[in-house]
C-alpha positions as CSV (number, residue, x, y, z in Angstrom):
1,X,22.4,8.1,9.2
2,X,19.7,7.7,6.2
3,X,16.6,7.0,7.2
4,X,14.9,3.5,6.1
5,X,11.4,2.7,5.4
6,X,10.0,0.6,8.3
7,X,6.9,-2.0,6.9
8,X,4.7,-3.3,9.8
9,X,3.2,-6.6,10.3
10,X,0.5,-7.2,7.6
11,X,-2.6,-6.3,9.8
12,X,-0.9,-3.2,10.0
13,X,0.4,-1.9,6.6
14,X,-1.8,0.9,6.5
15,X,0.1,2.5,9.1
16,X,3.3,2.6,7.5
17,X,6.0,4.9,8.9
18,X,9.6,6.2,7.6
19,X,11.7,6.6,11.2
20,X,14.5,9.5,10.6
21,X,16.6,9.7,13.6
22,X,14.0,10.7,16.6
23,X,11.7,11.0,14.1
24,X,8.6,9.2,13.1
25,X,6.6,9.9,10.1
26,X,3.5,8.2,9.2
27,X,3.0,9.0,5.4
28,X,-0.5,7.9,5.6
29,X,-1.1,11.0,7.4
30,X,-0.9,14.4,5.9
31,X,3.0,15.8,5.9
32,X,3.5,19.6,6.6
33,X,5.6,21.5,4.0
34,X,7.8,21.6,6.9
35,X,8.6,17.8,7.6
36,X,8.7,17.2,3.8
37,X,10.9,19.9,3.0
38,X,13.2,17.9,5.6
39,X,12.3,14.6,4.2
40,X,12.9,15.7,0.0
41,X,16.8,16.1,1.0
42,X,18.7,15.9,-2.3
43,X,18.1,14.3,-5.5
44,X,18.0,14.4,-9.0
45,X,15.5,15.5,-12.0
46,X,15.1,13.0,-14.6
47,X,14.2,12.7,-17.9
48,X,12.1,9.2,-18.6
49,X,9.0,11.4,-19.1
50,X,10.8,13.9,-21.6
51,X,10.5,11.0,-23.6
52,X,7.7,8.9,-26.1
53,X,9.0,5.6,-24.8
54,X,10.0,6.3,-21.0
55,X,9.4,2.4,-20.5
56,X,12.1,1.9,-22.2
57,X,14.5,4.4,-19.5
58,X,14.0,3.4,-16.5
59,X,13.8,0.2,-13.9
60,X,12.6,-0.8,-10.2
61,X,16.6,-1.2,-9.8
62,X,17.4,2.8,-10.8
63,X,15.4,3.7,-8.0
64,X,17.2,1.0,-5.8
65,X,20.2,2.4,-6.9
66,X,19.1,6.2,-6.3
67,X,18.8,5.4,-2.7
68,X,21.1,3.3,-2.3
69,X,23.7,6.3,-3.4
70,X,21.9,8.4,-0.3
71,X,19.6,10.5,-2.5
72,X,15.9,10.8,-1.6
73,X,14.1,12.7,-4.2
74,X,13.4,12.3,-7.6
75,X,11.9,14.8,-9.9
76,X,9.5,13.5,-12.4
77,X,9.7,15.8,-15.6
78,X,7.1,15.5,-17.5
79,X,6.3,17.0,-21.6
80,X,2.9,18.4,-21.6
81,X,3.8,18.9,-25.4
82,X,4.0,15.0,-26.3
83,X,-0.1,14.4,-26.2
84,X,-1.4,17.1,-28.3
85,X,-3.8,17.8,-25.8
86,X,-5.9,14.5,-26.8
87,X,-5.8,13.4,-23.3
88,X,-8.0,10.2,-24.2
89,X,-4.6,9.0,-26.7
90,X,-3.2,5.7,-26.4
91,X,0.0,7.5,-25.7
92,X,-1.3,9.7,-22.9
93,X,-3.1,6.3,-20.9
94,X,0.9,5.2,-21.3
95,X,1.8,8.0,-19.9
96,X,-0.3,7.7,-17.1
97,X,0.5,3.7,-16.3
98,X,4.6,4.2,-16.7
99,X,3.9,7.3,-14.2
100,X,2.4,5.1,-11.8
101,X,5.0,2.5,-12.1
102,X,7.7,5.0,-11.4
103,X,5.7,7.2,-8.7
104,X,5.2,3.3,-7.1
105,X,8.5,2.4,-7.6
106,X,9.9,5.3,-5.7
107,X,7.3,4.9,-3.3
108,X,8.4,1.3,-2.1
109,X,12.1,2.5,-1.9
110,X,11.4,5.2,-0.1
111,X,12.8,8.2,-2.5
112,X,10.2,11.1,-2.9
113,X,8.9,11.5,-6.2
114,X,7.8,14.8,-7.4
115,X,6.2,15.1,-10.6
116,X,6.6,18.3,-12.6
117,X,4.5,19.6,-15.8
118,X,6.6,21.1,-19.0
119,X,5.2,22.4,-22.2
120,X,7.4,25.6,-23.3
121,X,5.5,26.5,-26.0
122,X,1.4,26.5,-24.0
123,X,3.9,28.6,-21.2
124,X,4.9,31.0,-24.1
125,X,1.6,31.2,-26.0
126,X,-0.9,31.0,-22.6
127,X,-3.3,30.7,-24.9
128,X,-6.9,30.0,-23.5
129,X,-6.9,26.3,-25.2
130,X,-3.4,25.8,-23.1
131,X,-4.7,26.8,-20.0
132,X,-7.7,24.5,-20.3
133,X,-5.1,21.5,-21.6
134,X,-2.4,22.2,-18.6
135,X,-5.7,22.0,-16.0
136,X,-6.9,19.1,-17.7
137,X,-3.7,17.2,-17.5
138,X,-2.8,18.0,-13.7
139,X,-6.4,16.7,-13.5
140,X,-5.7,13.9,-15.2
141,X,-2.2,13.1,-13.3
142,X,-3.9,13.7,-10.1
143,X,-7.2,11.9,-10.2
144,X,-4.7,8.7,-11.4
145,X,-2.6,8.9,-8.4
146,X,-4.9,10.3,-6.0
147,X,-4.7,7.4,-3.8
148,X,-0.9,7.5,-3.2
149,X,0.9,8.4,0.0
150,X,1.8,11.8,0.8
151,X,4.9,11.1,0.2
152,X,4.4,12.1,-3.5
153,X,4.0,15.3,-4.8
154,X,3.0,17.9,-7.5
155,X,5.3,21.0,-8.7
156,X,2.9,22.4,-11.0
157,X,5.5,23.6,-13.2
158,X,9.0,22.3,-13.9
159,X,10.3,26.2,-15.4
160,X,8.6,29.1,-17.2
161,X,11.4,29.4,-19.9
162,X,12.0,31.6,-23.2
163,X,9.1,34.0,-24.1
164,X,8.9,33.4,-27.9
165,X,5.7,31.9,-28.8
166,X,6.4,29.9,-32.1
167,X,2.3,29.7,-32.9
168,X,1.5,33.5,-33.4
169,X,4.7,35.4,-32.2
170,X,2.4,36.9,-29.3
171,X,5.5,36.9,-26.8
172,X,3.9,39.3,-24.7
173,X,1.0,36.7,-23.6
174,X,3.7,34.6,-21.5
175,X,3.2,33.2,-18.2
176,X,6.2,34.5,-17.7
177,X,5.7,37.8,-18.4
178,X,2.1,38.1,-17.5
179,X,2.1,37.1,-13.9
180,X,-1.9,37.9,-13.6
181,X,-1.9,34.8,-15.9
182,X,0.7,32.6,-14.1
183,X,-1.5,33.2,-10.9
184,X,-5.0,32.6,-13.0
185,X,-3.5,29.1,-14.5
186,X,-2.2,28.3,-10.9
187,X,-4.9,29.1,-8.7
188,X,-7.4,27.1,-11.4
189,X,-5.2,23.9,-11.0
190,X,-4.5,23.8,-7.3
191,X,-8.1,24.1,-7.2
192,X,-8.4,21.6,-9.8
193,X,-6.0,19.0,-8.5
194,X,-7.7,19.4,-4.5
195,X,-11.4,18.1,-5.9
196,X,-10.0,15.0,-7.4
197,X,-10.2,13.1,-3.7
198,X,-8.1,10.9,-2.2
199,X,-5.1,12.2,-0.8
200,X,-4.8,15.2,-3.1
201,X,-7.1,17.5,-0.4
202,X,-4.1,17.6,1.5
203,X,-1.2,16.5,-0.4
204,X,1.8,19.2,-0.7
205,X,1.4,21.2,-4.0
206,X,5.1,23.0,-4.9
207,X,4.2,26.3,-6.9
208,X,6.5,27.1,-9.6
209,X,8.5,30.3,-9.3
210,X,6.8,32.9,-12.0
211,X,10.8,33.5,-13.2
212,X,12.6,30.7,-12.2
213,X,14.5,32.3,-9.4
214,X,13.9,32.9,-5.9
215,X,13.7,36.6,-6.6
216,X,10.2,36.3,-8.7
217,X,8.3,34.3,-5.8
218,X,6.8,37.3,-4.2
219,X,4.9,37.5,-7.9
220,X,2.8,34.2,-6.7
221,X,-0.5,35.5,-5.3
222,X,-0.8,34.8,-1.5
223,X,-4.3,34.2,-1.8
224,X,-3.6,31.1,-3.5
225,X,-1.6,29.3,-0.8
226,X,-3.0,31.5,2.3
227,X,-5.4,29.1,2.9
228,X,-3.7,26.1,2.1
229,X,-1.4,24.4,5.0
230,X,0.3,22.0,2.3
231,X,2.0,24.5,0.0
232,X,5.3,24.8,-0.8
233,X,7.5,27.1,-3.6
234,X,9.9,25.4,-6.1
235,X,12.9,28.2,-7.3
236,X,16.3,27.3,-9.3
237,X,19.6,28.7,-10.2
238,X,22.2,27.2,-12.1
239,X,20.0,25.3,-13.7
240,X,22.6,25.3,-16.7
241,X,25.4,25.5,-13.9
242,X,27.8,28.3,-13.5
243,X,29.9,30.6,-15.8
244,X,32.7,32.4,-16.2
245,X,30.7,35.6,-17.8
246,X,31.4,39.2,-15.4
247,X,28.6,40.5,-13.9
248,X,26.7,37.4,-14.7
249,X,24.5,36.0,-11.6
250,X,26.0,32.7,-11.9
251,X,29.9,33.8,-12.5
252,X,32.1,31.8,-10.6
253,X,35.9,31.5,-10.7
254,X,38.5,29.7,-8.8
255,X,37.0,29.1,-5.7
256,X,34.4,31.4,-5.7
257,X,35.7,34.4,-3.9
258,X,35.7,36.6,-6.5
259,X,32.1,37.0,-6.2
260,X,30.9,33.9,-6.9
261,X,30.3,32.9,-3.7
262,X,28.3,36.2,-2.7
263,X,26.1,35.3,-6.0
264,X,25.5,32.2,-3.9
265,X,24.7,33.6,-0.8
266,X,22.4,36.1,-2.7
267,X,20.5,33.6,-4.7
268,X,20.0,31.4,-1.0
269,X,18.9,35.1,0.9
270,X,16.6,35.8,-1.9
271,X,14.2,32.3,-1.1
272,X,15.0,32.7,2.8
273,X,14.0,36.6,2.5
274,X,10.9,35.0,0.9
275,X,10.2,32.3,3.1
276,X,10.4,34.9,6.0
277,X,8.1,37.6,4.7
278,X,5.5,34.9,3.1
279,X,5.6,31.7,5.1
280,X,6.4,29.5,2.9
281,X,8.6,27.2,2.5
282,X,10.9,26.2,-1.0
283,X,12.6,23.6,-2.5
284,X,15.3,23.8,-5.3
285,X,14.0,22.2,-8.5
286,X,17.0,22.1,-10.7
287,X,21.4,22.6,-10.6
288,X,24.2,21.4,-11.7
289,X,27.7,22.1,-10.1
290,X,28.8,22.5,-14.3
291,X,28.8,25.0,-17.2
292,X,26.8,22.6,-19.3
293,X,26.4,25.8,-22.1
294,X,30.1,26.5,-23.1
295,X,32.4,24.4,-20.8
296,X,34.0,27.2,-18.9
297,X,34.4,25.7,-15.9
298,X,37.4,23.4,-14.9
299,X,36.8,20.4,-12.5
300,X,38.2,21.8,-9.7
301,X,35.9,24.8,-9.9
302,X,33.0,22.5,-10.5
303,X,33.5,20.3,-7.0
304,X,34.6,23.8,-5.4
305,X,31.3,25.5,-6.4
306,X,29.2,22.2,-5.5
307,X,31.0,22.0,-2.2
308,X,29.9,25.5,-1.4
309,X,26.3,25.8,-2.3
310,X,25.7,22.4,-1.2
311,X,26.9,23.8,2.1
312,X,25.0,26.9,1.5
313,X,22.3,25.2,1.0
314,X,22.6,22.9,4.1
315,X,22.7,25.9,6.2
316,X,18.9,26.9,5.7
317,X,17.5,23.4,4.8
318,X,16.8,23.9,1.8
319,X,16.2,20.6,-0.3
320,X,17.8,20.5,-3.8
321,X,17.2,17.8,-7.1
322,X,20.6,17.9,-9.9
323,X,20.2,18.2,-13.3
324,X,20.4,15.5,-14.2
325,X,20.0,12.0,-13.1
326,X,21.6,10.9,-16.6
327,X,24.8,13.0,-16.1
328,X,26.1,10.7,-13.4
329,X,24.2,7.8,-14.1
330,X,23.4,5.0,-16.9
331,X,19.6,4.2,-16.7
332,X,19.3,1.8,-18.9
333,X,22.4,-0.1,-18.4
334,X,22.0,0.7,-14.5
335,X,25.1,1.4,-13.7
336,X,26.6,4.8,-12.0
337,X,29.1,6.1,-14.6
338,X,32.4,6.8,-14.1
339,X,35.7,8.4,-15.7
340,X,35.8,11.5,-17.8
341,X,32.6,12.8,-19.9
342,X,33.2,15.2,-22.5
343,X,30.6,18.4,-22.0
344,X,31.1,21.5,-24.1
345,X,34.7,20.1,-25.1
346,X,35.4,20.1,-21.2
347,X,36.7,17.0,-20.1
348,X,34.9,16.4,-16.5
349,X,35.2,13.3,-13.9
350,X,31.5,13.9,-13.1
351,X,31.8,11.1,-10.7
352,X,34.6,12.5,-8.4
353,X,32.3,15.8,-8.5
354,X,29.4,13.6,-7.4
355,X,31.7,12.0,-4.9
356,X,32.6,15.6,-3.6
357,X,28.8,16.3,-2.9
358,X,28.0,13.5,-1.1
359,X,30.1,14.1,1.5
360,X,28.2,17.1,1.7
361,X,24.9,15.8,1.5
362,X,22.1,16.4,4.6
């Protein structure tokens, strides 16, 4: 059964608790990465704040919706890129005041936001003038909603993607490829982000795998989170969904047993090996059960390969968002979609595939 948000009497709202089961959670209170790795469950990222206008994307009744579906996270994606690091704009104080809407929005409905930073090129470049800008915005984000439950929370990036720095071709200055830097940026934030007040001194920060995949966590510098009881690690796979390429980490066939169900269990062993060795705990930032790049994959295979690392997944607790809310659902028209969508000339009932996965759902 889902769990429900519980409002006390008015004398008593500061003491608001979310009941799960046996459980009782008051998110007042600081949350351990282990009760909130239990409480994100499964969800979807979105893509309101990859936009100049996100007022116009979303509603109070999407996130009604969200929950009312039986997902409890959603994954606030957020461009970096779209301020030009003048973080007194008009645009960016818009940016702050939708955020807040949404992040109180999902609040009241009980579904977990988790707000996540993107700017490819300042991940690319890692010049000094982008680290200062992606400290300044966190700082921003955080001193705004500093107040809020600890229900929300802050992956402090969304992906470290392509290396190619567009400004100066310096490639080789990547966060991605330059892990001293990725831990230099992320130990000045988390820093950052825990003097702003409020809640923030304790509320869960989810590091950003240095290479997307489970595999690159060890990279993160333990003395960043050894300190820190409200960590957690954000990792992905499939971000673009499976394939059909041999010898590729994400091949999958059929029903998977032609190795793509052992690249499953490898990617899953990867963060658990992790979690094991390190102590601490992850989250999966971003999947989707199709091959969103060149259609390979038939429907069947889709719900076959989203039955299976949804299970997977289930089997180790490990809490998961989809890419992407917008895929299965109509914001602006708020409405679930259904039928066939064309993607990559595939034709795909995403909605039967979402069905498929629900039933699967912790």
């Amino acid at each position: 059964m889902f769990g429900s948000l519980v409002l006390l009497p008015s004398a008593f709202l500061l003491f608001m608790v979310f009941i799960t089961g046996e459980t009782v959670m008051n998110v007042n209170n600081p949350i351990s990465p282990k009760e909130y790795q239990a409480k994100i469950r499964a969800g979807f990222s979105t893509n309101w704040f990859k936009s100049k206008s996100p007022q116009k994307k979303y509603s109070e009744q999407n996130i009604i919706d969200v929950h009312e579906k039986g997902f409890r996270n959603l994954r606030l994606r957020c461009r970096a890129d779209l301020y030009s690091y003048n973080y007194s704009a008009v645009n960016f104080t818009w940016f702050l005041g939708n955020l807040t809407t949404v992040v109180d929005y999902c609040l009241k409905h009980d579904v977990i936001p988790i707000i996540s930073w993107i700017h490819h090129q300042a991940e690319a470049c890692a010049m000094k003038e982008d680290f200062i800008a992606y400290v300044d915005l966190w700082t921003a984000v955080a001193k705004q909603l500093k107040d809020k439950d600890y229900r929300l929370s802050f992956n402090l990036f969304t992906e470290l993607g392509k290396d190619t720095c567009k400004r100066n071709n310096k490639s080789s200055e990547s966060l991605r490829k330059k892990t001293h830097k990725y831990n230099i940026w992320t130990r000045n934030v988390t820093k950052a982000i825990r003097k702003t007040g409020g809640n923030n001194a304790q509320r869960i920060l989810i590091l950003g795998s240095p290479g997307k995949t489970a595999k690159d966590l060890s990279k993160i510098d333990k003395k960043i989170y050894k300190n820190d009881s409200y960590m957690m690690a954000e990792w992905h796979i499939y971000a673009s969904g499976p394939n059909k390429v041999l010898g590729s980490k994400k091949y999958w066939s059929d029903n998977g047993t032609s190795g793509g169900r052992n690249n499953v269990k490898t990617a899953i062993k990867q963060a658990t090996d992790y979690t094991k060795k390190y102590d601490l705990l992850t989250y999966l930032g971003a999947w989707m059960p199709q091959d969103n790049e060149n259609g390979s994959i038939t429907e069947s295979e889709a719900i076959n390969f989203a039955r299976f690392f949804v299970a997977e997944l289930g089997k180790v607790n490990i809490p998961w968002s989809f890419n992407v809310l917008d895929r299965y659902y109509n914001t602006t028209n708020k409405t679930w979609l259904t039928g066939y969508q064309e993607i990559q000339k595939r034709k795909l009932n995403m909605s039967m595939i979402l069905d498929n996965i629900r039933e699967l759902m912790p």
